[in-house]
C-alpha positions as CSV (number, residue, x, y, z in Angstrom):
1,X,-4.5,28.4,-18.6
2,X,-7.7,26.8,-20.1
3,X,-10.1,29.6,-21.0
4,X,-14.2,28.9,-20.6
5,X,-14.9,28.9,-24.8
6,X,-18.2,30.4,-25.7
7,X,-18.6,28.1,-28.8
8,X,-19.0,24.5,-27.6
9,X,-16.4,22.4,-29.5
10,X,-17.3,18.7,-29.6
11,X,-15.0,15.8,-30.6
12,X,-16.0,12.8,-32.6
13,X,-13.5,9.9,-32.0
14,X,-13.3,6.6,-33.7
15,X,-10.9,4.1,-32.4
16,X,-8.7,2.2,-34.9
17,X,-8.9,-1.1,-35.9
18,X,-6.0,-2.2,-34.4
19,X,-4.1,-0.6,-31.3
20,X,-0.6,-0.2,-31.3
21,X,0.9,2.7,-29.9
22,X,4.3,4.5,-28.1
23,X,3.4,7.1,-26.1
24,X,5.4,9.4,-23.9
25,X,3.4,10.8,-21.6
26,X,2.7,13.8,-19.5
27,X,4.9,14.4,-16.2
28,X,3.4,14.3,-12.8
29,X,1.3,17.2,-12.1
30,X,1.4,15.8,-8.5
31,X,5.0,15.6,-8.2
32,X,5.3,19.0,-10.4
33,X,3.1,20.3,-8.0
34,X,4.6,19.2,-4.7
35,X,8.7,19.7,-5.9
36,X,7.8,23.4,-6.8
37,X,6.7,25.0,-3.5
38,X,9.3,22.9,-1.8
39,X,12.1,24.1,-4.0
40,X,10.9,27.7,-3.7
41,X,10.9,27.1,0.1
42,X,14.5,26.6,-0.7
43,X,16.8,29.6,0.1
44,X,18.5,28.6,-3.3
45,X,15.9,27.1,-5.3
46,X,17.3,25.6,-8.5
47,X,16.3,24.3,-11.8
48,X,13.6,21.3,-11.6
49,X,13.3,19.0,-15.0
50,X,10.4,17.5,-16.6
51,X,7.9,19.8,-15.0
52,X,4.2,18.7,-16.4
53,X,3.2,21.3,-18.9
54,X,-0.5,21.0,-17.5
55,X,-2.6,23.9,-16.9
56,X,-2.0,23.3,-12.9
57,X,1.5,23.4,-12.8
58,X,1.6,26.6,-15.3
59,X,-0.6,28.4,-12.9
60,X,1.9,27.2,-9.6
61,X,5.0,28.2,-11.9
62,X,3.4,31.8,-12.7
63,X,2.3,32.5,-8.9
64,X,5.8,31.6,-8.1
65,X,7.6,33.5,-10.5
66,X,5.7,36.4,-11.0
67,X,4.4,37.4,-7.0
68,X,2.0,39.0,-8.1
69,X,-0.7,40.4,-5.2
70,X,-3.8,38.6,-7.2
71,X,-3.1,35.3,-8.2
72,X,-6.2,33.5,-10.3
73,X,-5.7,29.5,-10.2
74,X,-8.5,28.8,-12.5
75,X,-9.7,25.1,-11.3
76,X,-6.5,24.3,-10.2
77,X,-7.6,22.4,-6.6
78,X,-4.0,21.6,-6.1
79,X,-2.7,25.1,-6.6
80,X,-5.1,26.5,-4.5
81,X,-4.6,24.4,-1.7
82,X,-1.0,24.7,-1.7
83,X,-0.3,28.3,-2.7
84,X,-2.7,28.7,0.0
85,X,0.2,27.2,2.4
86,X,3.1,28.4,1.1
87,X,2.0,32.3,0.4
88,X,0.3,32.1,3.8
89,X,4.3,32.1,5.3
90,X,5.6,34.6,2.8
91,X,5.7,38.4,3.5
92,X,3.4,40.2,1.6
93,X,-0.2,40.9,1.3
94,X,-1.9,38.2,-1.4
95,X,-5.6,37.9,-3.0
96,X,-6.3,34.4,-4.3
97,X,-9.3,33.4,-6.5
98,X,-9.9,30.9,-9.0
99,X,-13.3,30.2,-11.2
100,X,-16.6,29.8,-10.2
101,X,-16.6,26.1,-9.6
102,X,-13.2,26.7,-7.4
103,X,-14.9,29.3,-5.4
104,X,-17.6,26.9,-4.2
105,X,-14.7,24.0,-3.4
106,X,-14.8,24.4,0.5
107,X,-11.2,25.3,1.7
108,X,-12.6,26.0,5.8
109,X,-10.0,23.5,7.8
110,X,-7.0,24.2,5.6
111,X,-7.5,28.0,6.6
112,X,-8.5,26.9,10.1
113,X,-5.6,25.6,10.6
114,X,-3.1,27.2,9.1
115,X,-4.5,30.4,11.3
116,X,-3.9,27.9,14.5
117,X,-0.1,27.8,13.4
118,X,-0.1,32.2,13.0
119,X,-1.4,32.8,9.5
120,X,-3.2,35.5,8.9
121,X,-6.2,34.5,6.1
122,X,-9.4,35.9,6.1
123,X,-12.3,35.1,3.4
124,X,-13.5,37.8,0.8
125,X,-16.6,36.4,0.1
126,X,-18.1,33.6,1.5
127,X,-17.2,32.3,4.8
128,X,-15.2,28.8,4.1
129,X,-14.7,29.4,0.2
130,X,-11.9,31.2,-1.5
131,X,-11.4,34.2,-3.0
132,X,-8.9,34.4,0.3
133,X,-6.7,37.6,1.0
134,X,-3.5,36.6,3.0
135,X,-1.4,38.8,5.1
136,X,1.8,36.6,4.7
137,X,4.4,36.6,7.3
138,X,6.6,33.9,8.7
139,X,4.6,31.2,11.2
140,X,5.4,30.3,14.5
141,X,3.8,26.4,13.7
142,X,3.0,23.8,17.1
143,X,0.4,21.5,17.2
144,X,-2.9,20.8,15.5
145,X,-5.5,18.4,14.5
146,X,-6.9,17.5,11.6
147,X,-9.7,15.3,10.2
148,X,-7.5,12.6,8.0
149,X,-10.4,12.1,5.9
150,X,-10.5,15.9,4.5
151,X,-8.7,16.2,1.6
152,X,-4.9,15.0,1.3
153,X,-4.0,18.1,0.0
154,X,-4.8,20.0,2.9
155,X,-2.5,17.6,4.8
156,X,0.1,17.8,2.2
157,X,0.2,22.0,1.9
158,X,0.5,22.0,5.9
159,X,3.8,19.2,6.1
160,X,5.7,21.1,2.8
161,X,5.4,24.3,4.4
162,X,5.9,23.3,7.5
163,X,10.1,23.1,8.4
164,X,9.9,27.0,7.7
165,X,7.8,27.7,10.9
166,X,9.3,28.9,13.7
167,X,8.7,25.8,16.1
168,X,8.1,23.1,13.5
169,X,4.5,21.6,13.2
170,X,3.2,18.4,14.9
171,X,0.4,17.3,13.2
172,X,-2.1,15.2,14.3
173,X,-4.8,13.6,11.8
174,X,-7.8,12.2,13.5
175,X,-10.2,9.2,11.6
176,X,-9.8,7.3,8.5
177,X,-7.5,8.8,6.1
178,X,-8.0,9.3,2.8
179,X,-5.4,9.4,0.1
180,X,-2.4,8.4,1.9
181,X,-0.7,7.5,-1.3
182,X,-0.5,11.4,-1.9
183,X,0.9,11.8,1.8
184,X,3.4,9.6,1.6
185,X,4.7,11.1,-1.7
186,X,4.6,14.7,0.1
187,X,6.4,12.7,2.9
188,X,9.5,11.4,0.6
189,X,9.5,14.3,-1.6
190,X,10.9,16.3,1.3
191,X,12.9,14.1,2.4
192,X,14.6,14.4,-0.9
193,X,14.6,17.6,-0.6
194,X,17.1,17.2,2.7
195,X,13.6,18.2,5.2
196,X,13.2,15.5,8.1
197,X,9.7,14.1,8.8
198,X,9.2,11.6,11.9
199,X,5.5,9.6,11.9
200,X,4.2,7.9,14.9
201,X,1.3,6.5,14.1
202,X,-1.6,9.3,12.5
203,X,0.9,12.2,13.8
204,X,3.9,13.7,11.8
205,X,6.4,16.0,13.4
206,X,8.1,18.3,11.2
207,X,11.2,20.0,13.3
208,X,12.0,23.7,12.1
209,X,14.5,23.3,9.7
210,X,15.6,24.4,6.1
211,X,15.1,22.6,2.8
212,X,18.3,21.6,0.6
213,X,18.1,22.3,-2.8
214,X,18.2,19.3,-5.6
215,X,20.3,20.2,-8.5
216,X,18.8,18.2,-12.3
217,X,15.6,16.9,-9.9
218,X,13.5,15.3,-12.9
219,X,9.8,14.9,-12.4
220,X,8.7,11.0,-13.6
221,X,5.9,10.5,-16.0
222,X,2.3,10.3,-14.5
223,X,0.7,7.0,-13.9
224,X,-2.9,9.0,-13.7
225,X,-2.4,9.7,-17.5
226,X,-1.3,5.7,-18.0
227,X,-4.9,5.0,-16.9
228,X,-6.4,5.9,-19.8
229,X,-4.3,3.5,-21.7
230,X,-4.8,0.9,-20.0
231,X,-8.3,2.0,-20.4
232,X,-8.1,1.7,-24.3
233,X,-6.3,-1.8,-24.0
234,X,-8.9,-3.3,-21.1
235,X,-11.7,-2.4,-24.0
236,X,-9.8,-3.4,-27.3
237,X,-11.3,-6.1,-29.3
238,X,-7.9,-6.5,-30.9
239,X,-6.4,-9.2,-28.8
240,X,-2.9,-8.4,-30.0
241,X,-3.1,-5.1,-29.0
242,X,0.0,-3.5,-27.3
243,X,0.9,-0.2,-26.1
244,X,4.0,1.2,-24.5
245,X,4.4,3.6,-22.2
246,X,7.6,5.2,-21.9
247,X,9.7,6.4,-18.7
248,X,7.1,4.5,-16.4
249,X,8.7,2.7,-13.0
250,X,8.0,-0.2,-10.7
251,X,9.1,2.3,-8.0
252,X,7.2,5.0,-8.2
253,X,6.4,7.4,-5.6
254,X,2.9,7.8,-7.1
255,X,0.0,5.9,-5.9
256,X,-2.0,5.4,-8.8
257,X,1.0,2.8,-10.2
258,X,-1.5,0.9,-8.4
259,X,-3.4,0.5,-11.8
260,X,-1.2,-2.2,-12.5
261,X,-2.8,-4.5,-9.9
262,X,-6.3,-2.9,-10.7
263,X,-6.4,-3.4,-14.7
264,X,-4.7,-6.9,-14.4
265,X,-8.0,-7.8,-13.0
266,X,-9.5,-6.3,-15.9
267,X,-7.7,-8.1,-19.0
268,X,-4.5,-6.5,-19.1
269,X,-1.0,-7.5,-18.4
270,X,1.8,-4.9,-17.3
271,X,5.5,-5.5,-18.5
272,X,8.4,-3.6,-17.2
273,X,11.6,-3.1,-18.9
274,X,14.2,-0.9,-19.0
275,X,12.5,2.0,-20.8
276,X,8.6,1.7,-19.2
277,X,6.2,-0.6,-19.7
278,X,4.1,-2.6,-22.5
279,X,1.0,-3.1,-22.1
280,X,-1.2,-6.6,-23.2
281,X,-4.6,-8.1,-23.1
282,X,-5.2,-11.3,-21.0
283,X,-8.1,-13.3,-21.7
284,X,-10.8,-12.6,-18.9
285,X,-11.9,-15.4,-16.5
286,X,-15.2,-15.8,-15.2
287,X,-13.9,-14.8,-11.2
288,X,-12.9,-11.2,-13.5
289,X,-16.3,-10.9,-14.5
290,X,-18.3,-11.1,-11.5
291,X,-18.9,-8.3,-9.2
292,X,-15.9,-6.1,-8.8
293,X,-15.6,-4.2,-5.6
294,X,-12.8,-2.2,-4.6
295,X,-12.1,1.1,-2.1
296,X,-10.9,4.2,-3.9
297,X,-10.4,6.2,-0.6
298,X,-6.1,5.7,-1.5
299,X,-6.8,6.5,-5.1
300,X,-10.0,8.7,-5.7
301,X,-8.7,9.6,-9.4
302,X,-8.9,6.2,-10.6
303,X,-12.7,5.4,-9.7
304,X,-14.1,7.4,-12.7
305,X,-11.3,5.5,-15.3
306,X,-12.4,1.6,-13.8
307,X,-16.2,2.7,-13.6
308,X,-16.8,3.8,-17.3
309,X,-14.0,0.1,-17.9
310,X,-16.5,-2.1,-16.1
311,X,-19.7,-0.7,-17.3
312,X,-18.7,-1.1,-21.1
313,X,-16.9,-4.7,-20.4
314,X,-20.0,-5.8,-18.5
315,X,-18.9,-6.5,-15.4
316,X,-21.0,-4.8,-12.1
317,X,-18.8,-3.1,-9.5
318,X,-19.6,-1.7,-6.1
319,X,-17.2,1.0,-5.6
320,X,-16.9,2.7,-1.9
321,X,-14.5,5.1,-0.9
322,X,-15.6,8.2,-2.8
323,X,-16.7,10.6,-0.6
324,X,-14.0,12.9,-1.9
325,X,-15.9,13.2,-5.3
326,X,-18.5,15.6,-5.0
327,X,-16.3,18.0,-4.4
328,X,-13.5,17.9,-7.1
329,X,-13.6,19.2,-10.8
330,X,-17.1,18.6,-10.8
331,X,-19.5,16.1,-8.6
332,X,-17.9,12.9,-10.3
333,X,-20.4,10.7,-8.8
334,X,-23.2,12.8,-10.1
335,X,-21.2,13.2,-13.4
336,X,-20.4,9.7,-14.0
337,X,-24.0,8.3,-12.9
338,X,-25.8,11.0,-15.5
339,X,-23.2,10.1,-18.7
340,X,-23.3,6.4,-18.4
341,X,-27.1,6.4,-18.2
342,X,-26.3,8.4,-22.1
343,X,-24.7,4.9,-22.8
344,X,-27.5,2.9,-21.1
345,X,-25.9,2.1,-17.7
346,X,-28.3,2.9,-14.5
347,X,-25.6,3.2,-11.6
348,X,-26.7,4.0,-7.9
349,X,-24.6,6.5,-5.6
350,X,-25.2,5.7,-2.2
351,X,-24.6,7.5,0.9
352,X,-22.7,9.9,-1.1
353,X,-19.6,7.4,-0.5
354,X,-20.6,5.1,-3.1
355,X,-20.8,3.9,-6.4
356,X,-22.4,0.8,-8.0
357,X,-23.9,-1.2,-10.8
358,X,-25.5,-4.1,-10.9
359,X,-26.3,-4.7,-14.4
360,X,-29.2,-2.4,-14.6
361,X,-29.6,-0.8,-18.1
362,X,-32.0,2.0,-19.8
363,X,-32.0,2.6,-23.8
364,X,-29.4,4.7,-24.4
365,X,-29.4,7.6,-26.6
366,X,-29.0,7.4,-29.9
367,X,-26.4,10.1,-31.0
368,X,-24.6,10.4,-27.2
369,X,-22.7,13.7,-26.4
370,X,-20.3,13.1,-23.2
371,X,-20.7,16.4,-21.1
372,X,-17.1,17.1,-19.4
373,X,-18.4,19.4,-16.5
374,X,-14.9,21.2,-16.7
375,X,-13.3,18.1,-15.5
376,X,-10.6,16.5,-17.3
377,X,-10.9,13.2,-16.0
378,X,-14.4,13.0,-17.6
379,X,-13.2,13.6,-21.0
380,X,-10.0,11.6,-20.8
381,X,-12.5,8.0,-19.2
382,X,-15.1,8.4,-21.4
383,X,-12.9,8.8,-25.2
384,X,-11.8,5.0,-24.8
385,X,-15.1,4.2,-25.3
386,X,-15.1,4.8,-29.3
387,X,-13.6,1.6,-28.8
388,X,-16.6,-0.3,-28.2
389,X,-19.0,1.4,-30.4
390,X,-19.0,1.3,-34.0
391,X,-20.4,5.1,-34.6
392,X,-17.9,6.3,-32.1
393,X,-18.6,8.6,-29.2
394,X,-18.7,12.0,-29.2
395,X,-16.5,14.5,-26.1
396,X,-18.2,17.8,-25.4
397,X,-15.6,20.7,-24.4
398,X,-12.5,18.2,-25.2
399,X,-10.0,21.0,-24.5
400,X,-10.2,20.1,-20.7
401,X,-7.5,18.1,-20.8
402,X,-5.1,20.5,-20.5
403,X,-5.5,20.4,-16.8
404,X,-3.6,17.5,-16.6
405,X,-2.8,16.0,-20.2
406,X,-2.4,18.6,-22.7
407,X,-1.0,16.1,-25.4
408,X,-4.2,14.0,-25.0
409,X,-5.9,13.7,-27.9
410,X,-2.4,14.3,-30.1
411,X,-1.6,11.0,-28.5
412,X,-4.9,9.1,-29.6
413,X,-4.3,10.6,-32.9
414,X,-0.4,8.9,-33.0
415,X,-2.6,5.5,-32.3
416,X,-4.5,6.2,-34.8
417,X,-7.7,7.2,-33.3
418,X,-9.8,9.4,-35.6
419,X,-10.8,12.8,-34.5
420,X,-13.5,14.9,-35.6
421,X,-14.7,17.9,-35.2
């Protein structure tokens, strides 16, 4: 698990003349994530393949293997959420806690309503925030409602868990709702693991029912880490660039494959082929370059990748849909507006929903050190920028990544990226 270092290391990257690279990258963490509390709500789990090596998973893995009564998830927002769920339905008395910045993440409805259904969760500390202790013990389930635009993961740790309550769960989600992509790949990951899950409309029924295990089920790579790639190609100057990405497909369960779409409207072509995909630059047209707007609420993870891509190619953006940043990792929209201005970029964040730029600039520093704010994403959209400045920019607290992508900066080096610290 990524430890707080009381040293401050900063990396120096300088991006190669040319890029050319193979890369296999990182497993889902979201998929990781997801196929290990349904295979433990298995009565025979069995072996899962390509499990991300990510700080996330590893601390899912250990809370599952170990049992321990205090589990610490560090700033793992997915564990939390769904350990939350699943321990919450298993006998035994559990405390769980994660670091300061996870004990300020609000957790209230998930808690709400997993109480409604018969858990038995009470908070430690602050009313609405984790640490939580949990009296676990098997749920009677029924009906509830929930606000679809909360997060997805609240959604997702109440549908996985629930074919092991008592009556099933019908779940009802009121409003807008955000990240459906991630729903949806709940949704068919339980169906592949034999559960059945009826939607009429915003409402999901879950019968009681047992889970079937999946014997050699093999976790695909993560389209979130192929962002940052196509990142590095949107901001190349080397118009033969090309990068692979193995194991990548056209039917993927993950939502963010909808980079493909995104980045193609940002200079770079997507090939598939038997193996993944190869990635190329197209020559931008003046409709590319005009204002780009977009809605993030399906794919909130993106929005800090395409922000940071636009702002150094140029091109203003209104971004909506990004409520749900404040209150990941960091503030994003706070995090993103206060390191671009570094670069020179003055972006507005309205109605806390909101992100834009309009071409608006400031001098920018002269030696520019990205802060991460303990967020992976930060580190990971901001390195592709060495392409686009001849002294290089400089990452604060690079080891971050290992939240999602431990390989990261390995994998810059293999594309010959210079790293110094």
């Amino acid at each position: 698990m990524l430890k707080r270092c009381l040293i401050m290391t900063i990396y120096h990257i300088f991006a190669p003349d040319e890029l050319k690279a193979s890369i296999t990258l990182p497993a889902s963490k979201s998929i990781s994530n997801r196929a290990l509390i349904i295979n433990a709500l298995c009565k025979n789990s069995t072996t899962l393949l390509n499990l991300s090596s990510c700080d996330d998973t590893d601390v899912v893995i250990k809370a599952l293997s170990e049992r321990k009564r205090i589990i610490n998830v560090g700033a793992a927002g997915t564990a939390m959420r769904f350990l939350t769920a699943c321990l919450a339905g298993q006998h035994g008395s559990f405390v769980i806690a994660g670091t300061e910045r996870m004990n300020n993440r609000p957790i209230r409805l998930l808690v709400e309503s997993l109480q409604q259904v018969g858990a038995y969760i009470s908070y430690i500390e602050k009313e609405g925030f984790p640490p939580l202790h949990i009296e676990g013990h098997t749920l009677t389930g029924g009906e509830i409602s929930l606000d679809g635009s909360v997060s997805s993961q609240y959604i997702s740790a109440l549908l996985m868990v629930a074919p092991a309550m008592t009556k099933g769960l019908r779940l009802h989600l009121t409003g807008a709702i955000s990240s459906k992509p991630y729903i949806d790949m709940t949704i068919a990951l339980m169906r592949h693991f034999g559960a059945a899950v009826f939607e009429a409309g915003q409402s999901f029924i879950v019968p009681a029912q047992s889970y079937s295990p999946v014997d050699h089920f093999t976790v695909e790579p993560d389209w979130s880490a192929a962002s940052y790639w196509y990142e590095m190609m949107a901001l190349s100057k080397d118009r033969n660039a090309s990068v692979t990405l193995q194991g990548l497909r056209c039917d993927s369960i993950q939502g963010d494959a909808s980079i493909v779409e995104l980045f193609d409207r940002l200079g770079v072509s997507t090939s598939f082929h038997s193996s993944g995909i190869t990635l190329a630059k197209k020559r931008l047209t003046s409709e590319m370059i005009c204002l780009f707007q977009f809605d993030f609420t399906d794919m909130p993870d993106m929005a800090q990748t395409v922000a940071v891509t636009c702002a150094m190619l140029h091109i203003p953006f209104h971004f909506t849909g990004l409520h749900s940043l404040k209150i990941k990792e960091t503030d994003r929209l706070f995090a993103l507006q206060t390191e671009l201005r570094k670069l020179g970029y003055v972006l507005d964040i309205l109605n806390d929903n909101a992100l834009q730029w309009h071409g608006e600039r400031c001098e920018a520093e002269p030696s520019p050190v990205i802060a991460t704010y303990e967020d992976h994403r930060m580190a990971m959209a901001f390195a592709p920028v060495a392409l686009c400045l001849d002294a290089g920019i400089c990452i604060a607290h690079p080891e971050v990544v290992s939240k999602s992508y431990p390989k990261f900066w390995d994998d810059l080096k293999s594309a010959h990226f210079s790293i110094k610290n």
